[in-house]
C-alpha positions as CSV (number, residue, x, y, z in Angstrom):
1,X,29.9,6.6,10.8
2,X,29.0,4.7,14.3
3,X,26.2,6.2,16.3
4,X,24.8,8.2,13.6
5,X,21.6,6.8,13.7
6,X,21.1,7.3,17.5
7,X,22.1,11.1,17.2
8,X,19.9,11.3,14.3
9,X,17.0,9.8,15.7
10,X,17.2,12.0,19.1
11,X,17.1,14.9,17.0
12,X,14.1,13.6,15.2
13,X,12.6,12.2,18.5
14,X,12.4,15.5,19.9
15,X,11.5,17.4,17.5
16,X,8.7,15.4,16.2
17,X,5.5,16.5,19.1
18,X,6.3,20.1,17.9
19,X,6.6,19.3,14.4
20,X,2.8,17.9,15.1
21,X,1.5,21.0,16.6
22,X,2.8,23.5,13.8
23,X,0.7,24.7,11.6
24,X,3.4,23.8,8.6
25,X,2.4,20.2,9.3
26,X,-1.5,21.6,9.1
27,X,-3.0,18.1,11.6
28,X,-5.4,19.9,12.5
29,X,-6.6,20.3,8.5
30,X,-6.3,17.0,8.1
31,X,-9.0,15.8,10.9
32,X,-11.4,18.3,10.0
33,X,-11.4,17.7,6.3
34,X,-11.2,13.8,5.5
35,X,-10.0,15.3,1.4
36,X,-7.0,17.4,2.5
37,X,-3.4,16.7,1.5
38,X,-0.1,17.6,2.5
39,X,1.9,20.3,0.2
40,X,4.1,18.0,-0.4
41,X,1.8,15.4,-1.9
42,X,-0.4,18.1,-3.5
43,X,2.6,19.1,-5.5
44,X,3.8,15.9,-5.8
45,X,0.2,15.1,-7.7
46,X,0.8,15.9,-11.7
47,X,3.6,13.7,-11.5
48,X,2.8,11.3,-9.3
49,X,-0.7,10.1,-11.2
50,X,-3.5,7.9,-10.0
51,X,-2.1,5.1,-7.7
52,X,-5.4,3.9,-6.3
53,X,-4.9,0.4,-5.2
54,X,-1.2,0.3,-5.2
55,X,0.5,-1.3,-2.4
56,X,2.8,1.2,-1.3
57,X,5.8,2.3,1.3
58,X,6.6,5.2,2.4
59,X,10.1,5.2,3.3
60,X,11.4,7.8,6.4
61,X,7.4,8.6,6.8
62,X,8.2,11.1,9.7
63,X,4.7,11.7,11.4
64,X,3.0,10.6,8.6
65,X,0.9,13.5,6.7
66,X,2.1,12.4,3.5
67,X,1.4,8.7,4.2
68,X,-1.9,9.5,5.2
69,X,-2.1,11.7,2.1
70,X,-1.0,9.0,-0.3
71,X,-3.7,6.5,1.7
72,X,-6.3,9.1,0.8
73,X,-5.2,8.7,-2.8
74,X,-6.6,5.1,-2.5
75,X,-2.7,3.3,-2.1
76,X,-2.6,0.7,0.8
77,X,0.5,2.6,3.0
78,X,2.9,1.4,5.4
79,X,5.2,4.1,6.8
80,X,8.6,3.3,8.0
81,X,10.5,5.1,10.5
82,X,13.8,5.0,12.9
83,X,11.9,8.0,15.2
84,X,9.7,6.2,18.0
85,X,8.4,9.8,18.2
86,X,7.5,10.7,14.6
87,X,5.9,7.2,14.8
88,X,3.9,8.2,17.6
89,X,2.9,11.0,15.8
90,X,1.7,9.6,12.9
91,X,0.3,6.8,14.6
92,X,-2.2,9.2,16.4
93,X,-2.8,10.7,13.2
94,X,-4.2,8.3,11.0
95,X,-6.3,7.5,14.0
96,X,-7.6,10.6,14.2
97,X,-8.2,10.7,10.9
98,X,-9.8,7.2,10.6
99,X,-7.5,6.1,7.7
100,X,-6.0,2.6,8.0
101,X,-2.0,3.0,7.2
102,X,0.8,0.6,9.4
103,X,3.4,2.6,10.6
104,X,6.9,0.5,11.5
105,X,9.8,1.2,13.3
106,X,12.8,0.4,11.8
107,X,16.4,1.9,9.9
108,X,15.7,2.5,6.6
109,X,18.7,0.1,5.7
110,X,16.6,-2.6,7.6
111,X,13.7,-2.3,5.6
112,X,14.3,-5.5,4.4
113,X,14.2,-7.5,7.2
114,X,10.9,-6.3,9.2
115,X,9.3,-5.9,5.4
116,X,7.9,-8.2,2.6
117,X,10.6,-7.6,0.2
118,X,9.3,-8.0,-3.6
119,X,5.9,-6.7,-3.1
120,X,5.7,-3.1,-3.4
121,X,4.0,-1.4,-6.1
122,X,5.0,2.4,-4.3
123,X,8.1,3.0,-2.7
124,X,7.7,6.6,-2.0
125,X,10.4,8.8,-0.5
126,X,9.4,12.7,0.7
127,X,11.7,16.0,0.8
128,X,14.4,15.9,3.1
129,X,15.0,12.5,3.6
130,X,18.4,11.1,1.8
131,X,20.5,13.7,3.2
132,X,20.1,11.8,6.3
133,X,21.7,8.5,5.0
134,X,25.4,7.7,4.5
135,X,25.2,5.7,1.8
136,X,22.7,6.4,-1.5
137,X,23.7,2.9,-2.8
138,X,22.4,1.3,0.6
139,X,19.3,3.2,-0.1
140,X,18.7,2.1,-3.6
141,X,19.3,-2.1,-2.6
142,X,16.4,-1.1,-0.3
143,X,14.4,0.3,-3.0
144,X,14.9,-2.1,-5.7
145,X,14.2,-4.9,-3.2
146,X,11.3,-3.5,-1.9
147,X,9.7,-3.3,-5.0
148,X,7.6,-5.7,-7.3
149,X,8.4,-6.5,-10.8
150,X,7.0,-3.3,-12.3
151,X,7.0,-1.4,-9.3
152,X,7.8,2.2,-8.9
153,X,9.8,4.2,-7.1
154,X,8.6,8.0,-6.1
155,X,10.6,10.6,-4.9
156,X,11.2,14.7,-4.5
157,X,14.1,15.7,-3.1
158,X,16.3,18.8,-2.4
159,X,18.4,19.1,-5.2
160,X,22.0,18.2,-3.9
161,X,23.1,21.5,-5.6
162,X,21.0,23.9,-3.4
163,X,21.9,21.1,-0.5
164,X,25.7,22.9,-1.2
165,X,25.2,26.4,-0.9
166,X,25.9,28.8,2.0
167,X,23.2,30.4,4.0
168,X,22.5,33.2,5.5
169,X,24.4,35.5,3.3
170,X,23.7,39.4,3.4
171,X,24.0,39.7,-0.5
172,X,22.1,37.8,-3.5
173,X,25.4,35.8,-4.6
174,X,25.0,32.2,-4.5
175,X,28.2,30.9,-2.7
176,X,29.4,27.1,-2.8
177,X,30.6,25.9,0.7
178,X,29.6,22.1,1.3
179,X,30.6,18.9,-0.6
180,X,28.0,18.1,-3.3
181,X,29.4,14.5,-3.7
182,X,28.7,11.5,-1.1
183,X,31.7,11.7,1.7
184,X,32.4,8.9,4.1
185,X,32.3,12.0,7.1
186,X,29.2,13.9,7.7
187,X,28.4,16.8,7.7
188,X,28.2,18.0,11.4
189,X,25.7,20.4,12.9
190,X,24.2,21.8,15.8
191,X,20.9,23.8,14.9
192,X,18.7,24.6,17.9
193,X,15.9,25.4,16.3
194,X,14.1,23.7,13.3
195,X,12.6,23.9,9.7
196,X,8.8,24.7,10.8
197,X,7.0,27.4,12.6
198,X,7.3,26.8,16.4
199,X,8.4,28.5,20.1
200,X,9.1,24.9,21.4
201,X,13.0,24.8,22.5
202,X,15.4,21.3,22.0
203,X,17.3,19.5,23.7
204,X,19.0,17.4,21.2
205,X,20.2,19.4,18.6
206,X,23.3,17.7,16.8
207,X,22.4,15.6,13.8
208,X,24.9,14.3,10.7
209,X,23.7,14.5,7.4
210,X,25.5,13.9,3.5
211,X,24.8,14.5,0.4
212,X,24.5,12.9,-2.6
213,X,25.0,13.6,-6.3
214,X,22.2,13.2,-8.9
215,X,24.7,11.0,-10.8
216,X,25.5,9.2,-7.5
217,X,21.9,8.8,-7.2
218,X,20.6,7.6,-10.6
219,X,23.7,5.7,-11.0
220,X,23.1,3.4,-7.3
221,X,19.3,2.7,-8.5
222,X,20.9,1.6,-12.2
223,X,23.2,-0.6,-10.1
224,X,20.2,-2.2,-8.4
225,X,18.4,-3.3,-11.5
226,X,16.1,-0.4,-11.8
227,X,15.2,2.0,-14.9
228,X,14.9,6.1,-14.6
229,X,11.9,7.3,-16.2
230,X,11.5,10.5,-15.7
231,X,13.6,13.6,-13.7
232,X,12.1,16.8,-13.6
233,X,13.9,19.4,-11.9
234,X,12.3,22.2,-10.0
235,X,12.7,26.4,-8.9
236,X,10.8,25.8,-5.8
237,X,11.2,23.9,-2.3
238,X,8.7,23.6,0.1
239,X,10.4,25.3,3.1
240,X,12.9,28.4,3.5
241,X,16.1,26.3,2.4
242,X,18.1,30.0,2.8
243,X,16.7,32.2,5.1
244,X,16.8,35.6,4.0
245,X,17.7,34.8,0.9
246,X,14.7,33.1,-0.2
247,X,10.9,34.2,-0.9
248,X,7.3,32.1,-1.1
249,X,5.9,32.2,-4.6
250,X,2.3,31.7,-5.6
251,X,2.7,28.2,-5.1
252,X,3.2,28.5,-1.5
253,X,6.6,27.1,-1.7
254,X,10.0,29.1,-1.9
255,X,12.0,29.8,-3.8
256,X,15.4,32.5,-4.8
257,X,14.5,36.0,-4.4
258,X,16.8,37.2,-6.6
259,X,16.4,35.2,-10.1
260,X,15.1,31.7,-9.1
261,X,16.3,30.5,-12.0
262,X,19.9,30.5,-11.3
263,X,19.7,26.9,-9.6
264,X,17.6,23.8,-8.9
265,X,15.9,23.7,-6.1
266,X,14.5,20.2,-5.8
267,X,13.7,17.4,-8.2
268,X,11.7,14.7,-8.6
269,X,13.1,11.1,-9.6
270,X,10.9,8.4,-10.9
271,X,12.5,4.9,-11.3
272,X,10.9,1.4,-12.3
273,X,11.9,-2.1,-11.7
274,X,11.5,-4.2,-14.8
275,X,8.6,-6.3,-15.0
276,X,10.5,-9.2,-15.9
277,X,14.0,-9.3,-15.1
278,X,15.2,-11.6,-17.7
């Protein structure tokens, strides 16, 4: 759809100082304490396993906490990002923090062209992030050419089954209302507010999103020469995916009230590229 990105990345844009300043995003944790992690990456950690050394992209980085994260790991990061905001934001980061990560401003479907292609050993990919592209098998040609022979690709995800269900409903039934499948028209809305704590107030609130099947998925990184290893799905999300509907477990992360184990909540997809591709 034309202008998509524009819309998408005003939303971003202005959303990204106050996503900064929240104490979800915890910045101020991670220049006092040079060993803290994001949630995302401290739950990403059993899976993810050591990836010291690794030379490693970060793919819609946002304002970078997870980037830095994975730096602190030991992985050489470059975050990429449409948002000059979020890239402001992480920029100022990582100097705060002293850790050495390239941010770059770019489309994720011209990763390509402003990145070496072929020499990635960590193509990593955070919550929240597909449901923003149109097309999953654009995605995965960026992936697979990003990578290195025996590179990996790293990613969590909402799973497109909770991405379907209705919110804000005043009983504990769990109601399908959007497409799970990939559409050629977004899904349109205009949500004032956003997903962390804040009293800041928007301007730009219309975005597009889609979503996109796990077969959809796992079928576009097969097309692009890659091999699943692994999918673990998961009764937990890291923010309140259905307000009011929704609790925070142990874990820190939310999850159903009612029986949690009535759906997936998010996943996390592992894919390699073969080391030789003979």
């Amino acid at each position: 759809m034309g202008g998509y990105l524009e819309v998408n990345r005003a939303w971003w844009d202005a959303r990204a100082a106050a996503h900064a300043q929240s104490p979800d995003y915890a910045v101020g944790s991670f220049v006092e304490d040079p060993q803290f992690l994001s949630k995302i990456v401290r739950f990403d950690l059993p899976l993810l396993g050591d990836i010291d050394g690794l030379r490693g992209v970060h793919l819609q980085c946002h304002i970078g906490t997870d980037t830095v994260s994975l730096a602190r790991l030991g992985a050489q990061m470059i975050g990429l990002d449409s948002s000059a905001g979020s890239l402001e934001q992480a920029r100022r980061l990582a100097s705060r923090c002293g850790t050495e990560v390239e941010f770059v401003e770019s489309d994720v479907y011209e990763a390509l062209a402003v990145l070496d292609s072929g020499s990635f050993d960590l193509v990593y990919t955070g919550i929240g992030a597909l449901c923003w592209l149109p097309s999953v098998a654009g995605w995965a040609e960026v992936v697979g050419g990003l990578l290195a022979p025996g590179g990996r690709l790293f990613m969590r995800e909402g799973h497109p089954m909770l991405w379907t269900l209705a919110e804000d409903r005043p009983d504990d039934l769990l109601v399908v209302k959007y497409p799970y499948f990939e559409r050629a028209e977004p899904m349109v809305d205009e949500y004032p507010g956003t997903y962390v704590q804040t009293d800041a107030s928007f301007a730009d609130n219309l975005s597009y999103g889609w979503n996109h099947g796990l077969g959809e998925i796992i079928t576009a990184l097969l097309d692009n020469g890659m091999q699943v290893t692994a999918l673990t799905e998961h009764d937990s999300v890291p923010w309140e995916a259905l307000p009011g509907q929704m609790r925070q477990s142990e874990t820190k992360e939310w999850q159903l009230r009612n029986q949690p184990e009535r759906v997936a909540h998010s996943y996390t997809l592992q894919a390699s590229k073969p080391a030789s591709m003979d």
